[in-house]
N, C-alpha and C positions, 0 to 999 in steps of 0.2 A: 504494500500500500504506500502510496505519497500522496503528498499532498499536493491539491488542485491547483492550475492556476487563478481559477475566481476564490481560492481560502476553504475551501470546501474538505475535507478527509474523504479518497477514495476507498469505496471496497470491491474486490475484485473476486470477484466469483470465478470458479471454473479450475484455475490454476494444483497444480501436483500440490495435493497436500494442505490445499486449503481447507478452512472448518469455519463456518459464519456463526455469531454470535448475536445474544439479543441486544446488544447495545447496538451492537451493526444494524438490526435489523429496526429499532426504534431512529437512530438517528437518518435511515435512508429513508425514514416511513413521514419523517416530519422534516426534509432537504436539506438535513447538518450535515448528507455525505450524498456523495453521488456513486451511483452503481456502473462497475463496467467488468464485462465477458473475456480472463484469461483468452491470451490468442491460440493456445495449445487448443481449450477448450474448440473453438471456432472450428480451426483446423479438423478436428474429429468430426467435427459437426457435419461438414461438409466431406468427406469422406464415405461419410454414412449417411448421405440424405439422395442415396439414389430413387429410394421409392418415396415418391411426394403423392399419397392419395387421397388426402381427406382433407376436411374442417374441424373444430372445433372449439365452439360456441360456448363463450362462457358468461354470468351473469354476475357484476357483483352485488352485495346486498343491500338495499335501497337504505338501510338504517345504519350502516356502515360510514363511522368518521373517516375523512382524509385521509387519519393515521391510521386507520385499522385497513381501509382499502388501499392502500400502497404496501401494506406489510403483506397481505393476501397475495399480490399479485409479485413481490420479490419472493416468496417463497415458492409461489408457484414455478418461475424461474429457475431458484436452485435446487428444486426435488429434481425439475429435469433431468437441470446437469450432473447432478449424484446419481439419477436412474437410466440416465442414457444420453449418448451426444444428441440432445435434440434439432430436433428441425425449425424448432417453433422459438428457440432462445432470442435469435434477434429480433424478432417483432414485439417479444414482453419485454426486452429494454427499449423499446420505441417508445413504451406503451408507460414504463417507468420515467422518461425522460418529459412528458407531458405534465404541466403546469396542475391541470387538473381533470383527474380521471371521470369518465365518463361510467353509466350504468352496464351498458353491453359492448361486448367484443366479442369479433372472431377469428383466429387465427387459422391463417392460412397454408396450403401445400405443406399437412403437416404430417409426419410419414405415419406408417403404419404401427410400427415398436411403440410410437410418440401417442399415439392415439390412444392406445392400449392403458397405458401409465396414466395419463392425463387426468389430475381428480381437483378440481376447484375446493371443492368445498374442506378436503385433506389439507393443504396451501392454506385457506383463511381460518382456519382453527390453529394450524401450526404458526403463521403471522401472529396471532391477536396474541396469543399464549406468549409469545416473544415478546411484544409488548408489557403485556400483564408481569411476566420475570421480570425485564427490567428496571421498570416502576416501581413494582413490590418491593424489590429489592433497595432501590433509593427509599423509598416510602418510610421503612424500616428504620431505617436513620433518623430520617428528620422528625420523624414521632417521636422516636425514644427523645431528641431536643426540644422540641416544642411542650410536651410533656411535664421538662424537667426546667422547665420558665414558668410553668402552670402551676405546678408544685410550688415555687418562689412565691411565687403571686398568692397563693393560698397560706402559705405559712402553716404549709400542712405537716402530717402526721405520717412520718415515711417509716415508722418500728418496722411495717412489711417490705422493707430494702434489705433487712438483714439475711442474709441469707447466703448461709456458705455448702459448699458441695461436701456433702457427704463422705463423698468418695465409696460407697458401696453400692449405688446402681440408682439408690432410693430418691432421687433428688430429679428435678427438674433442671436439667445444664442452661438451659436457654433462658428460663427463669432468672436463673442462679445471674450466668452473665447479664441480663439486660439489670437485674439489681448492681451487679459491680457496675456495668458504666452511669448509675444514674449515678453512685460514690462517689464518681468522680467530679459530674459536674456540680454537685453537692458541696463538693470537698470545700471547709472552712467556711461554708454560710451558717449566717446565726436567722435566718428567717426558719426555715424547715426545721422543726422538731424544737420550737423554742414558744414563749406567750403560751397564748391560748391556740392550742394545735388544731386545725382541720382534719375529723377525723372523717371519711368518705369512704364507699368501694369503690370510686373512679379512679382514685389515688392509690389503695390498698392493692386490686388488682391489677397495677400495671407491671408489675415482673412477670405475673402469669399471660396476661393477653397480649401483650408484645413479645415475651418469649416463645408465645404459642405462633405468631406471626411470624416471627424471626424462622422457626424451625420447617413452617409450612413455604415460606418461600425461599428456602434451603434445597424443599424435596420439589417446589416445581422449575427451580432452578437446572436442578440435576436432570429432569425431565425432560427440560423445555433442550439443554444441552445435547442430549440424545435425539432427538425428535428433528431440530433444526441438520441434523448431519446423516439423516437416517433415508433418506427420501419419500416415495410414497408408500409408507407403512402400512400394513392392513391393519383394523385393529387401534389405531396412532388415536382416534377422537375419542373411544371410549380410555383410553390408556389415560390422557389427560386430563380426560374431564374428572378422574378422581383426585387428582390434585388440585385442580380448579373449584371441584364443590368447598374440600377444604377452606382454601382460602378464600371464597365469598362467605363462608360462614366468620372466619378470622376479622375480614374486613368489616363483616356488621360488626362484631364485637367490638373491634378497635371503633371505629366508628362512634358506636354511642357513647362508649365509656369517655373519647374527647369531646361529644356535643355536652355532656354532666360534667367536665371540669371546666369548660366555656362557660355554660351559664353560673356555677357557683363563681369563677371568677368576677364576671359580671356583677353578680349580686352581692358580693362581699368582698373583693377587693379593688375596685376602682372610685379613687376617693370623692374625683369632683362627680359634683352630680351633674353636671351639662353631660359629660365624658359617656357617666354610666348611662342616662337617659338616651344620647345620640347611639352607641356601641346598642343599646338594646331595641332601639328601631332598626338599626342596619341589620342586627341579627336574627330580625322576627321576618323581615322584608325578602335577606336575601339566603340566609345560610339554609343548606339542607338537614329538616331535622330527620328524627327517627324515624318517622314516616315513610323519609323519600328512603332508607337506606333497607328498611323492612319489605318496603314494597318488591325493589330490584332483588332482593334476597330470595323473595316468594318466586317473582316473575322466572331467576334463575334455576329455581327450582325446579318449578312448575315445566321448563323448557327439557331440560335433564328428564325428567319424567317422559316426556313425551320424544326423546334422544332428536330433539331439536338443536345438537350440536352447535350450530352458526349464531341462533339466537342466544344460546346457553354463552358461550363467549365473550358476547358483544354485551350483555346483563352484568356478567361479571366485570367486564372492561367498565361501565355504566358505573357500577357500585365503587369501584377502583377512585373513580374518578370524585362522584360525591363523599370519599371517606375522604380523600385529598383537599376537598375545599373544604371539608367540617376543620379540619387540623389547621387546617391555614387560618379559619376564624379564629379559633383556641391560639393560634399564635397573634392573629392581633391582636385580641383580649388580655390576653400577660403580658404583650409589650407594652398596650398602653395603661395595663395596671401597675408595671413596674418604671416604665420613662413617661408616662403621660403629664402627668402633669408637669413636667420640666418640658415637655416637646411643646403645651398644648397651652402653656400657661397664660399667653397673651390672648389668645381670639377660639370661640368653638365656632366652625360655618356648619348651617342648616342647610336644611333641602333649600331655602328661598335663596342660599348669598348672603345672608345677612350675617353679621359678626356679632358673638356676646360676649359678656365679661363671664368667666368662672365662676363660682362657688363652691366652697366645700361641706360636707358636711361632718354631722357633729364628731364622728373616727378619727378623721385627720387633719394632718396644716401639710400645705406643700410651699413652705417655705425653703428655700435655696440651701438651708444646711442640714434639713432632715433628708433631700433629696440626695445630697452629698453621701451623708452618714449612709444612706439604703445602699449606695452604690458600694461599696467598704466591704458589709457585709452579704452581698450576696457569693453563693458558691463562683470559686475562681471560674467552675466551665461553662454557668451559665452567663455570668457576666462576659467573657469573651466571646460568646453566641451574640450575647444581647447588642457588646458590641459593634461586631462582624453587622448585625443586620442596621444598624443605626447609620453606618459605614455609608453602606449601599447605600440608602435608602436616599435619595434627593441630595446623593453624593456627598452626604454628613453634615446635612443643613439640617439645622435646632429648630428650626418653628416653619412649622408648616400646617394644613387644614387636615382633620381626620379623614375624609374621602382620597385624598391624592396619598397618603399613607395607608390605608389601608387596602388602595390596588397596589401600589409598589411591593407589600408586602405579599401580597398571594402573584404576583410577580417574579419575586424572589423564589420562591415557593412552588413554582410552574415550573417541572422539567424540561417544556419545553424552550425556558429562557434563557436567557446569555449568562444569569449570575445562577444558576442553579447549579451546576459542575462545581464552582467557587464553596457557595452554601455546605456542598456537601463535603469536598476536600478540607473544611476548619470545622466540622463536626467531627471529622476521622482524625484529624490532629486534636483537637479536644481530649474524644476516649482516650489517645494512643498517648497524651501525653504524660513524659517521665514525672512534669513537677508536680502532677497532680497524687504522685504515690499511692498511683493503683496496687491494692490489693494482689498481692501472688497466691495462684491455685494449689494446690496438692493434686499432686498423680491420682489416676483412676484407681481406686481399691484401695488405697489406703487415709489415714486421720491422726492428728495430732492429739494428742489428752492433755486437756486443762487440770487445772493445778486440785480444782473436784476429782475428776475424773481419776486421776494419778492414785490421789487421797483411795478412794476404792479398791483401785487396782491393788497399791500396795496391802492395804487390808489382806484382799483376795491370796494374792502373791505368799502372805507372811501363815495365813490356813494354809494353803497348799504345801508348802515345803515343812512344815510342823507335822501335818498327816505323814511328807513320804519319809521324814525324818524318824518318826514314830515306829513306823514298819524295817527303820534299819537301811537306808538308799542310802547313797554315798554321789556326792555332783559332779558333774562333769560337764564340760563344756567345749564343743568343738569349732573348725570354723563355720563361717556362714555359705563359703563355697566350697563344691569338692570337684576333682576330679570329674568330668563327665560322664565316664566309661564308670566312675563308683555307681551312679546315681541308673543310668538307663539299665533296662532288663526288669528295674525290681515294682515298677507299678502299673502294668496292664496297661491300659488304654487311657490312665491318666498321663502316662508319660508326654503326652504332646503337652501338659500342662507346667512343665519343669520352663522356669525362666534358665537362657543359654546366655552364657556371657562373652564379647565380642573376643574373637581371637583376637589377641595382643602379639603375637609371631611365638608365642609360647606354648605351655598347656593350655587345652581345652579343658573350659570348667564354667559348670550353671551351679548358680542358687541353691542350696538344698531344697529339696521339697518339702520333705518331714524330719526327726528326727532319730528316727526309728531305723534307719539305711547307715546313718556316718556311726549310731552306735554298734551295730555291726560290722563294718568296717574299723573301728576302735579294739573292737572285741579280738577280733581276726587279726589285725596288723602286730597286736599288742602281747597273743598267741594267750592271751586269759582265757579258763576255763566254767570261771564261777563270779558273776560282778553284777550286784543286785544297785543301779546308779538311778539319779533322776536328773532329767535337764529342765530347764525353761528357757527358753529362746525363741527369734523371729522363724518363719520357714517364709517362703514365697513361691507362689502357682498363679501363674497366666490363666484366672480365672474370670469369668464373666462377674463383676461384682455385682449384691443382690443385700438387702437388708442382715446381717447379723455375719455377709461373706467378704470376704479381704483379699485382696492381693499380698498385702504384708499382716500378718499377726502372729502372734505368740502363740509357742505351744507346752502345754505338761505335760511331759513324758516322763511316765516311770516305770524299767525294766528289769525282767529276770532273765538273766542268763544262768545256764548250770543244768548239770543233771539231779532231781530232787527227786522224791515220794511223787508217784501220778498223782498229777490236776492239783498238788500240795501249793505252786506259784498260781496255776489256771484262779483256783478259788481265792487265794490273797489277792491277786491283783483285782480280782470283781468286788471284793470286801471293802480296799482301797477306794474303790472308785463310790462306794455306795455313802463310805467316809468322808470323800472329800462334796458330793454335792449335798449331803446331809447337813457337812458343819457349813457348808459357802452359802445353807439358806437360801435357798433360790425358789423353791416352792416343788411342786410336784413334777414328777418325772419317773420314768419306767426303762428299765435295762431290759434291751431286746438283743436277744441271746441263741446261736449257732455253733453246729460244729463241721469244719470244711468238709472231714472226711463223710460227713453227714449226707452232708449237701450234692457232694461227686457221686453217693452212692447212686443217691435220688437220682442224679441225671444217667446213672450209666441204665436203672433199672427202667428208664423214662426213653432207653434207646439213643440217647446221643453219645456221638462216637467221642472217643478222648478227646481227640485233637481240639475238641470244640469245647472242652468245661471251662476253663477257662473264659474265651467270650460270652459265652453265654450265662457265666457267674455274672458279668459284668452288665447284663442285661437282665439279670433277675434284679441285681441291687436299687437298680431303678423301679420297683416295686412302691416305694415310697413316696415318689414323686408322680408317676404315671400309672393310667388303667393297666390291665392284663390284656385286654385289647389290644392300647397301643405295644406292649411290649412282645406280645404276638406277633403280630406286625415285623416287628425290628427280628425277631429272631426268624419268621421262617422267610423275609422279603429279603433281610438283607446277609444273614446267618446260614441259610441253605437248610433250615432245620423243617420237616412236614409238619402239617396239620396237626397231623395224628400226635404226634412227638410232642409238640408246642400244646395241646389241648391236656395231654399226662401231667405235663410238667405243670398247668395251671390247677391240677385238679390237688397235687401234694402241696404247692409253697402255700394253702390256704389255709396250711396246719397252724393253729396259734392256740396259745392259752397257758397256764398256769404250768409249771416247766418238770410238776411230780407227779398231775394226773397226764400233762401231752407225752409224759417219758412212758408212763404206764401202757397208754393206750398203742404207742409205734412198738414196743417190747413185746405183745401180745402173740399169743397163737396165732400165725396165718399173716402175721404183717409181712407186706409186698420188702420193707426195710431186714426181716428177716434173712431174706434172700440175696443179699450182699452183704459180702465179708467186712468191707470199708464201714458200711453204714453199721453192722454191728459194736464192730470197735468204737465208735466214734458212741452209740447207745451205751455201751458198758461204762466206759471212759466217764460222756453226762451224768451217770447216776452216781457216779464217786463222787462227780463235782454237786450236783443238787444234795446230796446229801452232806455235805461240808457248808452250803451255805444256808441249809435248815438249820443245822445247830448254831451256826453263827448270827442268827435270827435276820440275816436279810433277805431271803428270796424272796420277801411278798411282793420285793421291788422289781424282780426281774419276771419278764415274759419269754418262755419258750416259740421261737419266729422260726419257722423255716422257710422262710423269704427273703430272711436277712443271708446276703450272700458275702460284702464286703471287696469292692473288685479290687483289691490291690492282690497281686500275682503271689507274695511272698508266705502268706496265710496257710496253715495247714490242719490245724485243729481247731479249739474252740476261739468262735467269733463271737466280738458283740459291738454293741452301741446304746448309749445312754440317750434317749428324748426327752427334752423338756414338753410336759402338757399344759401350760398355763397359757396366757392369754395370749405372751410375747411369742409370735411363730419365728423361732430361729431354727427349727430343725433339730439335727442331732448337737449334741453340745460336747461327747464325748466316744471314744471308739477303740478297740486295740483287738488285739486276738493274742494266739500261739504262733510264733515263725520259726520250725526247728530245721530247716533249711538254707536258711538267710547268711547266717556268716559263713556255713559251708562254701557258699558262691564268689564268696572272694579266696578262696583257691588253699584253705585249711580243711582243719575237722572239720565237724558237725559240732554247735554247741545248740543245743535247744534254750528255745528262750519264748519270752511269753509279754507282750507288755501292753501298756495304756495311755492312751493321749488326750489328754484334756483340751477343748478348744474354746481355751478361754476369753477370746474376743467374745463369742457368743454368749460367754457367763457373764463380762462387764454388760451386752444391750439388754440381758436380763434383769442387773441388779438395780443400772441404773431405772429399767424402766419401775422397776420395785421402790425406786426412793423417789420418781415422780407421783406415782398411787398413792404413796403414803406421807409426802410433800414434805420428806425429811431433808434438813439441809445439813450439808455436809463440811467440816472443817478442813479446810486445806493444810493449817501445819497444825502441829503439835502442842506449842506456844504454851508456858505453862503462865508466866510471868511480862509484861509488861513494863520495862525501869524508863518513866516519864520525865525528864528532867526540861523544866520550866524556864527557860531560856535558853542560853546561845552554849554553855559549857561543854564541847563534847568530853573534855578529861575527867570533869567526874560523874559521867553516862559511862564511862568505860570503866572505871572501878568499880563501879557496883553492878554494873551486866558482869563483869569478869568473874567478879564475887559467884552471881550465884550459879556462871558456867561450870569456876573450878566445884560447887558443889554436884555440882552433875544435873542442877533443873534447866529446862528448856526457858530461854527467854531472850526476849528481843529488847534493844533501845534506840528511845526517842526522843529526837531534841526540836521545842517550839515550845513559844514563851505562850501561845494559846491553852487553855487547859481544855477546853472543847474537841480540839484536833486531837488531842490523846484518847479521851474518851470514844469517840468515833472510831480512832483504830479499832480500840480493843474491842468496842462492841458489832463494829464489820467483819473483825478475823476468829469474833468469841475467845479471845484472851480471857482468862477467871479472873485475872488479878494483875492490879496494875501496883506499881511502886513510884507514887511522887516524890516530885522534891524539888523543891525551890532554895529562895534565899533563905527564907524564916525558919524553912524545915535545916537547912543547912548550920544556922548560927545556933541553933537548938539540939543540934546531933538526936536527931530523928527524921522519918520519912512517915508519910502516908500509906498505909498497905489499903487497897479498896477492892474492894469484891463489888468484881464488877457485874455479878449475877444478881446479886441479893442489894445492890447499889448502898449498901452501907462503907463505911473509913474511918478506923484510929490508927491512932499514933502510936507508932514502934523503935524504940530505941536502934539505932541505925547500929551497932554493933548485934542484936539479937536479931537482925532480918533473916538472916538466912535457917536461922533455926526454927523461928515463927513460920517460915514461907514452907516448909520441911515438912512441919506439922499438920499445917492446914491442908498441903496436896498429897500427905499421906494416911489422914484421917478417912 
C-alpha cells in the first residue's frame, strides 16, 4: 500500500499474500482510502476469462447507508478475487470508484466459474459485519472514557472497581481489566469515592457491561477476520449472525446503562440552572432514549427469527449507531458538568439567539477558584481526556454557545471525523500510561495471600506438621525442579500437564508435579530402605484453573516407605489423614476408598485386554465429574472398548457403601470378584485394612467406591481420596494410595511404600469461606504488647520494646505525640495491651499498662512492667 497522490491510503486487493481488514474495509466504505486490483490479480483475470456467458444482476438494499453499501459491494469484489480470477473485478471497481452508488447493477460478460460463486447478499452481511468490528471495537474505548468523566461528574461510588483476578478461572478477565483501566483514569481524584457518594447500577455495572462488550467484540472481531479472507463461504450468514445477536444484545445494554448516567448527571451534577435546563431540552429533543434502542433490539431480532440476514445487519448497524450518539450525549453532559460553567460563564444562547446571564443554584458557586480547585483534583486520566477534548474543540477557545459545542463534540466523537483517530490514540496512551501506576496482574492459576490469609494458612501449616510429627515423619525437602526423564512415565495421561522448562543448552528439566515422584527418587538415589518423611511445598500442573484449582499450590505429603506388617502403613496413613481434617475443622467430608488390584481384576473379569487398564482407569476416575454415559462414550468411541465390555464395566463401578457390609457382600459365594486371583488378594488385603480402622474408630468416615480409580500410573494397591461435602464445592481436598513399584523404576530394588497428599489450597477456600459464614475476623500478627511512647523519643521506645523482647513477649513500638493514633493501632491490629509513656509518666518512673479490651489503665512502676505484663498474658 502507498499513499495516494490526492492524500488518500491505498488498499490493494488481489496481490500474493494479501489479507483485507475491517479498518480497510470501513475506511474504503466512507473515501479515507481508495481501492485498486493487484496487476498479478488482473493478469489471471484475463487469462481465464475465455468463456464470457452470462449476466448478473444485482440489487442493493434500499435501506442501506453509503457506508454499509460501499462495504457490500468491496466485499463482493474481494470474495471474487479469493474465489476465483474473476471476470467481473473490473467493473465493481468502476462501480467503487463512483461518487455515489446507485440501487441496481448488472455486471456484464461474466464467465461461467464467476457466475456460479457470485452471492450479493454473502458480500453485504460480510461488509456491514466489517463495519460493525471496526466500530465496536473503537466504541469500546471511548465508552470505557466517557464513562469515566461521568463517574467524575457524579462523584460516584466506584467500591464495584475493585476487583482483582483471581487467578483460578473464577473471575470475569474482561470485567477485571475494564475495572483496572477505569484505576487508572481515576488514579489520584478526590471526587469519586469521596462526600456524599453516588450510589447507582449505571455506575456499579460498568466493569460487567463493558467487559461483556469488550469480550463480544473480541469474538466478532476474530470472526469478522476469518470471514473477510475466506470468500464465498457456505454457511458464513448464519456463522455471524451469532456473534452479531450477541452484540446487539451488549449494545442495548451499554446503551441504557449511559442514557441512566446522562440523565442522573443532568439532574444532579450541572450547577447553573440555565446549563441544566438548556442540556435537558436538547436531550428530551434530540438524544435516542430507551425506546429507540429496544425497538432496533426487537426489530433485530425479530429479522434473525425470520433469517432475514441483510435486514438483521443493517438493525444491528442501526443500534451501533444510536448507542454511539447516546455516549456522545453522556459525554457532553460531564463535560459541561465538569468545565461548564468556566466554558459557559459569560452568555447561555437559546433556540431564539438571545443571550442570558447564568445563575446558580442553591449546591454550588462557580466562582474562578473553586473551578481551579475541581481541576486539581480530578483523576490524572480523566483530566487529560477532559483536556484533549477542550483542545479540539473550537481549537481551545474558553467561551463559546452550548449548541456549537455540543456538535463539535459528537464530532469529535464520529468515527467518521478527522479528530476521531486522534481521540482515540490519547485514550490508548491514557490506559497504557507508566505515570498512572497501573496495577500488575498475577499469572493464570495462581494468588498472592494477604497478611489474613497467611494468618490461616500458618494456623493450618503448624496442625499439619504436629499431626505428621505425632505419627513419627521426619522433613525433607527437595528441589522445585527435577530432571525431566525423573518426572515422565510416572502419571498417565496427566503427564501432558507437567510444566517443561526452556532448554538452557543444558539438562532438560520441568516443574515437579507432585511430591510423591522426587520422594522416590530421594529414596532410590539415596539407596534407603525404611524412611517414614513429610514435605510441604509448591508442585505446578498446566492446568485449566477452576474455583479451589491452581496452577501453583502447596502440597502435604506424608510417606511410608519400608517393608512392614500388611496394610500396618495402608491403615496409619488413612488414620493420619482422618486426623488431620478432623483437627483443621473444616466441616464434613467422606474418604472414598479402593484397591488397584481390585479395580484391574474388575476390568480383566469385564473383558478388557491389559494393554488397556491403565487408560481406561483413567477414564473410570472421571466418574466424579461426568455421566457413565459420557464416559461410555470416551471408552468405547475413543478407547476401542465394545458395548458389551463398557455396559459390565458400568454395571460393577456402581458398587458403593459402607466398606464392612460392600466387603461382605463382593467376599460372598458366587461373587463374579471371586473368580480373579488379583481381585481376591486385593478383598483379603481390604478386610485387614477395614478391620484396623474399626478398632481405630474411624471408618464411619470412609466409603467403600469402586469407581474410585485414581489415574496416576504409579498406584498398585489400596487407593483413596478425601471429599469435602459442605457447601464450599472444591472437590476432592485430599488423595494418596500404595506405590510399591515406584522407586523400583529409577533403576534399584523395590521398596514398597504407601503415602498421602493433602491439597491444601483447597483447605485455605474452605476455611476461609468458614470465617466468612461465621464473620470471624482474623488477627494478622501475634502482637502481645503495644510500647506507645508520646512524642518524638525513639531511644526510649527502644529500651523498653527491647525490654520486653529480651523477655521473650511479642510487641511492637510506636512513636506520635497523638494519643488517639496509638489507640487506633492497637484497636485495628487487636493488640490486648498497650504501654504508654510520656513526659509525666517518665519524670514519675512509671508507665500506663491499658487493656485495650476491657478499655481500663493504671499505673505500673516502670521497673515491674515486664513482670506485671508476664502475669497478665499468662493468667
Amino acid at each position: 500500500m502507498a499513499a495516494a497522490a490526492a492524500g488518500r491510503r491505498v488498499v490493494t486487493l488481489g496481490g500474493k499474500g494479501y489479507s483485507l481488514t475491517a479498518s480497510s474495509v470501513f475506511e474504503v466504505a466512507n473515501g479515507l482510502a481508495r481501492i485498486t486490483i493487484d496487476s498479478s490479480a488482473l493478469s489471471r483475470r484475463t487469462s481465464s476469462s475465455s468463456n464470457l456467458v452470462g449476466k448478473f444482476p444485482f440489487s442493493i438494499c434500499d435501506y442501506f447507508t453509503p457506508e454499509e453499501s460501499r462495504a457490500s459491494v468491496l466485499l463482493l469484489l474481494n470474495n471474487l478475487l479469493l474465489s476465483s480470477s474473476s471476470s467481473a473485478s473490473s467493473q465493481l471497481l468502476e462501480i467503487l470508484k463512483q461518487d455515489a452508488l446507485s440501487s441496481d447493477y448488472t455486471l456484464n460478460d461474466v464467465s461461467s466459474d464467476d457466475l456460479t460463486l457470485l452471492d450479493y447478499s454473502v458480500a453485504a452481511i460480510d461488509g456491514v459485519s466489517a463495519i460493525l468490528d471496526h466500530r465496536s471495537s473503537a466504541l469500546a474505548s471511548i465508552a470505557d472514557a466517557v464513562a469515566a468523566i461521568s463517574c467524575e461528574a457524579l462523584r460516584a461510588d466506584i467500591s464495584s472497581f475493585n476487583l482483582m483476578d483471581s487467578g483460578d478461572g473464577s473471575t470475569a478477565k474482561d470485567a477485571v481489566a475494564v475495572a483496572a483501566d477505569f484505576k487508572v483514569f481515576f488514579n489520584g481524584s478526590k471526587f469519586v469515592n469521596s462526600g456524599k457518594k453516588l450510589v447507582d447500577s449505571s455506575v456499579a455495572e460498568i466493569p460487567s457491561l463493558h467487559g461483556n462488550f469488550r469480550e463480544i467484540s473480541r469474538l466478532l472481531h476474530s470472526k469478522t477476520r476469518v470471514q473477510l479472507n475466506s470468500g464465498f463461504r457456505a454457511g458464513s450468514a448464519k456463522d455471524m449472525s451469532t456473534a452479531l445477536s450477541s452484540l446487539a444484545l451488549s449494545l442495548s445494554n451499554l446503551g441504557d446503562s449511559s442514557f441512566r448516567r446522562t440523565e442522573l448527571v443532568v439532574a444532579n451534577s450541572i450547577s447553573v440552572l440555565e446549563l441544566r435546563s438548556r442540556i435537558s431540552e436538547m436531550l428530551a429533543a434530540k438524544c435516542p432514549g430507551a425506546d429507540a434502542m429496544e425497538e432496533l433490539l426487537a426489530s433485530s431480532q425479530a429479522a434473525i427469527g425470520e433469517k432475514d440476514y441483510l435486514r438483521f445487519v443493517h438493525n444491528v448497524y442501526e443500534l451501533l449507531d444510536v448507542v454511539r450518539k447516546v455516549i456522545s450525549w453522556e459525554a457532553v453532559a460531564a463535560f459541561v458538568s465538569l468545565e461548564g460553567s468556566e466554558i459557559f460563564a459569560e452568555k447561555i444562547q437559546g433556540d431564539d439567539g438571545r443571550m442570558s446571564e447564568p445563575s446558580t443554584g442553591d449546591t454550588a458557586k462557580t466562582d474562578k477558584k473553586s473551578e481551579k480547585k475541581k481541576k486539581v483534583v480530578l483523576g490524572k486520566g480523566t483530566a487529560a481526556f477532559l483536556q484533549f477534548i477542550k483542545d479540539r474543540l473550537r481549537g481551545g477557545a474558553t467561551k463559546t454557545d452550548l449548541e456549537t459545542y455540543t456538535h463539535d463534540i459528537f464530532s469529535l466523537l464520529d468515527p467518521k471525523g478527522s479528530g476521531f483517530d486522534d481521540l482515540l490514540a490519547k485514550v490508548k496512551e491514557i490506559v497504557e500510561s507508566n505515570e498512572s501506576r497501573r496495577l500488575p496482574k498475577l499469572p493464570k492459576g495462581t494468588r498472592d495471600f494477604a497478611k489474613e490469609q497467611m494468618a490461616v494458612r500458618e494456623k493450618a501449616f503448624a496442625i499439619i506438621v504436629e499431626v505428621f510429627k505425632r505419627h513419627g515423619a521426619m522433613s525433607l525437602d527437595t528441589p522445585a525442579f527435577e530432571l525431566r526423564e525423573t518426572l515422565m512415565g510416572k502419571y498417565g495421561e496427566d503427564s501432558k500437564l507437567i510444566y517443561d522448562l526452556a532448554d538452557q543448552g543444558g539438562e532438560l528439566c520441568s516443574l515437579r508435579y507432585d511430591l510423591t515422584v522426587p520422594f522416590a527418587r530421594y529414596v532410590a538415589m539415596n539407596g534407603l530402605t525404611s524412611f517414614k518423611r513429610y514435605q510441604i511445598a509448591k508442585v505446578y500442573r498446566r492446568d485449566n484453573p477452576s474455583k479451589g484449582r491452581y496452577r501453583e499450590f502447596y502440597q502435604c505429603d506424608l510417606d511410608i516407605a519400608g517393608q512392614f506388617e500388611k496394610m500396618g502403613p495402608d491403615f496409619e496413613i488413612i488414620k493420619i489423614l482422618t486426623e488431620l481434617l478432623d483437627e483443621l475443622d473444616i466441616g464434613d467430608y467422606e474418604v472414598k476408598l479402593n484397591h488397584r488390584k481390585l479395580l484391574d481384576g474388575m476390568l480383566a473379569i469385564c473383558g478388557v485386554p491389559q494393554e488397556k487398564f491403565r487408560t481406561i482407569c483413567s477414564s473410570i476416575d472421571k466418574l466424579d465429574k461426568q455421566s457413565f454415559e459420557q464416559i461410555k462414550k470416551e471408552m468405547v468411541d475413543e478407547k476401542g472398548l465394545s458395548e458389551e465390555t463398557a455396559d459390565k464395566i458400568g454395571t460393577l463401578v456402581k458398587h458403593r457403601g459402607s466398606p464392612v457390609e460392600l466387603l461382605s457382600k463382593l467376599k460372598q459365594e458366587g461373587s463374579v470378584f471371586l473368580s480373579n486371583n488379583e481381585a481376591e488378594i486385593a478383598l483379603n488385603e481390604l478386610e485387614i485394612l477395614f478391620k484396623a480402622l474399626a478398632m481405630s474408630k474411624c471408618i464411619d468416615r470412609v466409603v467403600f467406591d469402586l469407581s474410585l480409580a485414581r489415574g496416576l500410573d504409579y498406584y498398585t494397591g489400596v487407593i483413596f481420596e478425601a471429599v469435602f461435602k459442605g457447601a464450599t464445592q472444591v472437590g476432592t481436598i485430599a488423595a494418596g494410595g500404595r506405590y510399591d513399584n515406584l522407586i523400583g523404576m529409577f533403576g534399584t530394588k523395590q521398596v514398597p511404600s504407601v503415602g498421602i497428599s493433602l491439597g491444601i489450597e483447597r483447605v485455605f477456600v474452605i476455611m476461609e469461606q468458614l470465617q466468612k459464614d461465621k464473620n470471624q475476623e482474623i488477627r494478622a500478627t501475634e502482637t502481645q504488647v503495644l510500647v506507645s511512647i508520646l512524642g518524638d523519643d525513639l531511644s526510649l521506645g527502644a529500651e523498653l520494646v527491647s525490654e520486653l523482647w529480651d523477655a521473650k513477649l511479642k510487641a511492637e513500638v510506636m512513636i506520635n505525640k497523638r494519643v488517639i493514633k496509638h489507640i487506633d493501632r492497637a484497636r485495628g491490629a487487636k493488640i490486648p495491651y498497650m504501654v504508654i509513656v510520656g513526659e509525666q509518666e517518665v519524670s514519675k518512673g512509671i508507665v500506663k499498662l491499658k487493656d485495650v479490651t476491657a478499655a481500663t489503665e493504671e499505673e505500673v512502676p516502670r521497673s515491674g512492667l515486664v513482670a506485671e505484663l508476664q502475669r497478665r498474658l499468662n493468667a
